[in-house]
C-alpha positions as CSV (number, residue, x, y, z in Angstrom):
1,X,-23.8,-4.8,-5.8
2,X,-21.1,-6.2,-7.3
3,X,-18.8,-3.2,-6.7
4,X,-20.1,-2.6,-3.3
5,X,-19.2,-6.3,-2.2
6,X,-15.4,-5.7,-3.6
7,X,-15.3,-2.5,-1.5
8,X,-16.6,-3.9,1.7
9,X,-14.0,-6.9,1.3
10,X,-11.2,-4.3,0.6
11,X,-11.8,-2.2,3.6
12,X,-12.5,-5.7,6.1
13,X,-8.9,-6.5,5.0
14,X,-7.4,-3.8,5.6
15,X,-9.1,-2.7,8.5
16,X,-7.9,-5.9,10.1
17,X,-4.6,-5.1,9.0
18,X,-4.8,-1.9,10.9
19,X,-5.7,-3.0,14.1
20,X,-3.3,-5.9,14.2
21,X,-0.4,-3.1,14.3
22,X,-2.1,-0.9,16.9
23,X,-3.3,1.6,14.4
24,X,-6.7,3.7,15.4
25,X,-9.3,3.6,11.9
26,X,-10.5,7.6,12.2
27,X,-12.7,7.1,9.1
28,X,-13.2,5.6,5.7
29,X,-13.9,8.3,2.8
30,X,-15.4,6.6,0.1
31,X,-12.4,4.2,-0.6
32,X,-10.1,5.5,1.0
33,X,-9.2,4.7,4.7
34,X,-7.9,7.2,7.4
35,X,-5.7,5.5,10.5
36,X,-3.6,6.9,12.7
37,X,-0.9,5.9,15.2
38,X,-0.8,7.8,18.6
39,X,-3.3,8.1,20.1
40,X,-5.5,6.6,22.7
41,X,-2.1,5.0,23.1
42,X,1.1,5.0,21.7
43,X,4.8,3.0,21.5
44,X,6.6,6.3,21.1
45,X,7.1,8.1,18.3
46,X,9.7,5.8,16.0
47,X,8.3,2.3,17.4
48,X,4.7,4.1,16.1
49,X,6.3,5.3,12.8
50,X,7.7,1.7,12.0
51,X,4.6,-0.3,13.0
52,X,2.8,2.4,10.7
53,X,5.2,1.5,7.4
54,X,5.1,-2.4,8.3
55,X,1.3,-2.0,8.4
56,X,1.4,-0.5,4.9
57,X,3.6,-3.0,3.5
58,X,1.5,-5.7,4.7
59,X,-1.6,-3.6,3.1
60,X,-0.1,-3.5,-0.4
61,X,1.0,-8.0,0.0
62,X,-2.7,-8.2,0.6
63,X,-4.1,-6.0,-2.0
64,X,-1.9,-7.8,-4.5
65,X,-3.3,-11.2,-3.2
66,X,-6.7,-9.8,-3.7
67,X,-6.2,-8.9,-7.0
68,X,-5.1,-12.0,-8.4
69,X,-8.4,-13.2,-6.6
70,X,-10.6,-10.9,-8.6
71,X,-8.6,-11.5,-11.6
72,X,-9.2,-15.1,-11.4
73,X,-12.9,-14.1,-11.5
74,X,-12.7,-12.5,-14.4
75,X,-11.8,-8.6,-13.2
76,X,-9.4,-7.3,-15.3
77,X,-8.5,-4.1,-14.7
78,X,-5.5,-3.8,-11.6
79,X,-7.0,-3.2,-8.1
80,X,-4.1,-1.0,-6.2
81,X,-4.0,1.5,-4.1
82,X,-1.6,4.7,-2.7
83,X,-0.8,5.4,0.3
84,X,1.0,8.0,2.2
85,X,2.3,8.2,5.5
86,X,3.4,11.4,7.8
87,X,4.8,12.3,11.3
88,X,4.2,15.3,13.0
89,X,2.2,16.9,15.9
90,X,-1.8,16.9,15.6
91,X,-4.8,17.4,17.4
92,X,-7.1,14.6,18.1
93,X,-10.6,14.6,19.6
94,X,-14.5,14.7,19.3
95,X,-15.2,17.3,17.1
96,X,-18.9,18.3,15.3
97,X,-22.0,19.6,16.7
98,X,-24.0,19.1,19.4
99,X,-26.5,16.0,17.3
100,X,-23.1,14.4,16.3
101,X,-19.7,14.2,16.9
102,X,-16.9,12.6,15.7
103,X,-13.4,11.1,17.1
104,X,-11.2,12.2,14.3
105,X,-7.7,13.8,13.8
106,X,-7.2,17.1,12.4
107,X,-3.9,19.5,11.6
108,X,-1.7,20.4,8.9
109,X,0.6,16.8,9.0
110,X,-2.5,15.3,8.3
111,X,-3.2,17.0,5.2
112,X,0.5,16.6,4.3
113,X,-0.2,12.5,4.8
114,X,-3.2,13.3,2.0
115,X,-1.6,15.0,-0.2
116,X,1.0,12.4,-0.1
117,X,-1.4,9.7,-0.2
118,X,-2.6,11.3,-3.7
119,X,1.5,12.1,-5.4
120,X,1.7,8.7,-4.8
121,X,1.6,6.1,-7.7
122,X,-1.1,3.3,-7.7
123,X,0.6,0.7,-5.7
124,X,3.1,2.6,-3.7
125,X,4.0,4.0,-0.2
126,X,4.9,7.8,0.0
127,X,6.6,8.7,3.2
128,X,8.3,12.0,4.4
129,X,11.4,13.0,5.5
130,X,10.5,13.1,9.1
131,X,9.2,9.7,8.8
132,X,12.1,8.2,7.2
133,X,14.4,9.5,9.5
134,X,12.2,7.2,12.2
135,X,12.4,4.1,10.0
136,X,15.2,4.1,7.4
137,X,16.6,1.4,9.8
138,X,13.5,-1.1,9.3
139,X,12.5,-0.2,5.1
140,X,14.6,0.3,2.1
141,X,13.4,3.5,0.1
142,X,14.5,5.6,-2.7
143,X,14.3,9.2,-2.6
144,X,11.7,11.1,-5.0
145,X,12.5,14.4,-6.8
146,X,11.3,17.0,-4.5
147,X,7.9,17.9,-5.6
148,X,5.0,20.9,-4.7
149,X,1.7,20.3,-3.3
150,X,-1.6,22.6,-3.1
151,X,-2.0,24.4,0.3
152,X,1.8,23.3,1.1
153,X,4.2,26.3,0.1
154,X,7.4,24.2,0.3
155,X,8.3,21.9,-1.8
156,X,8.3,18.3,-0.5
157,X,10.9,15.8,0.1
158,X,9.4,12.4,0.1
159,X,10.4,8.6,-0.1
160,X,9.2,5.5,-2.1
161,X,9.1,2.6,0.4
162,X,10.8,-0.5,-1.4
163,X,10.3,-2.9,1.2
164,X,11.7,-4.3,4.4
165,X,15.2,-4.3,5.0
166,X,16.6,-7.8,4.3
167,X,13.7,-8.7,2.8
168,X,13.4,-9.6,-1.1
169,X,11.9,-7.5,-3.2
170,X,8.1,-7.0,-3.1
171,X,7.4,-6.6,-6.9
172,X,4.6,-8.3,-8.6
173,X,5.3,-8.9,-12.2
174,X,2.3,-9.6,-14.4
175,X,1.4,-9.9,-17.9
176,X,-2.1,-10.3,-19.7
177,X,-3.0,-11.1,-23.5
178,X,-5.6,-12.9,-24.5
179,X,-5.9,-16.8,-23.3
180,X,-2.6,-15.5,-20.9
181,X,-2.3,-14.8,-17.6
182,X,1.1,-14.6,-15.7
183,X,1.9,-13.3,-11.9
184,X,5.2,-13.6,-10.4
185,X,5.4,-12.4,-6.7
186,X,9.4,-11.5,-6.6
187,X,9.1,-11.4,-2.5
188,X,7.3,-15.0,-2.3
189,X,8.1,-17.2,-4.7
190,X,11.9,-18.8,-5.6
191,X,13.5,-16.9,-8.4
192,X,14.8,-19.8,-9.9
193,X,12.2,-21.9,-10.0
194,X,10.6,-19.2,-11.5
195,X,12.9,-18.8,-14.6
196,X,12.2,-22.9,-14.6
197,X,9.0,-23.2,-14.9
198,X,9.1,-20.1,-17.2
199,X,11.2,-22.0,-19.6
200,X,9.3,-25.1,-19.3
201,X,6.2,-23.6,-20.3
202,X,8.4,-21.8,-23.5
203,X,9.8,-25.4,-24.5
204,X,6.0,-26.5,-24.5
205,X,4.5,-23.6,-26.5
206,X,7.7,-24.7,-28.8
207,X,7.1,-28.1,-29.2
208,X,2.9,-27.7,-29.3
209,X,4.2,-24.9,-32.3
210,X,6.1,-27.6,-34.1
211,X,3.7,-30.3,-33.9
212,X,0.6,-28.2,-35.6
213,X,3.1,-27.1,-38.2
């Protein structure tokens, strides 16, 4: 119960993610969500492709907003998720049998987006070539060591998204030990008052250190 009520909020947020930027939701498998950008409508290919990466940014702020939430409640172990993104040609329609059918998305791209999704590491965006040549205007990324997939014979030439361009940097620094909890969101908060409060609470510990001695 308790699991299925963490999953259902998961998916509600980022469902609502998707549609904001336009996406369509083809299906959820398990925990994992399908969207895609396209079709019934579409901005064109490189406005699609952009509102695609800004959607996943905006996924991975959230998840790392819920998971101080559930930490706060007394989960522990780090709720992430990975996620890859593709652009090519595919087919789209009803497809199934004649008691049920389904409006899904089908094609070799969308397998590449999969197997992208699960090279990924937990809390990162993996996109391709071809999509990175649509946004590297709009994200900063770093280029990955090209690496081979199953069902894929060549190997594949893929990019960590970092963030937006101009923005600060989206990592979330945290540290655990018992009776200590610590999250710094590099992108949200001021850097400097960081490092200040930091060393406030070090000149406490210090002087609480010096008084039971």
């Amino acid at each position: 119960e308790e699991l299925t009520a963490i999953l259902n909020r998961y998916l509600n947020e980022m469902a609502g993610i998707a549609l904001k930027y336009g996406a369509t939701l083809d299906k959820y498998v398990g925990d994992a969500i399908l969207a895609f950008f396209g079709d019934p409508e579409t901005r064109g290919v490189a406005e699609d492709a952009k509102a695609c990466v800004a959607m996943a940014l905006e996924m991975q702020t959230r998840i790392a907003e819920l998971d101080a939430e559930w930490r706060d409640m007394g989960h522990e172990r780090p709720f992430q998720a990975r996620m890859g993104i593709n652009t090519g040609f595919c087919t789209v329609g009803n497809f199934g049998s004649q008691d049920r059918m389904d409006y899904t998305i089908i094609g070799a791209a969308v397998n590449l987006a999969s197997r992208l999704e699960g090279a990924a590491h937990p809390g990162t965006i993996l996109i391709t070539r071809d999509t990175w040549s649509l946004v590297k205007d709009l994200v900063n990324a770093k280029e990955t060591p090209c690496f081979k997939v199953k069902g894929i014979a060549q190997p594949i030439q893929a990019y960590e998204v970092l963030g937006l361009s101009g923005a600060p940097s989206a990592k979330i620094i945290r540290r655990n030990a018992g009776g200590l909890r610590v999250t710094i969101d590099l992108g949200r908060s001021d850097r400097d008052e960081a490092v200040r409060v930091l060393k406030e609470l070090i000149g406490e510990i210090d002087a609480d250190a010096r008084s039971v001695g």
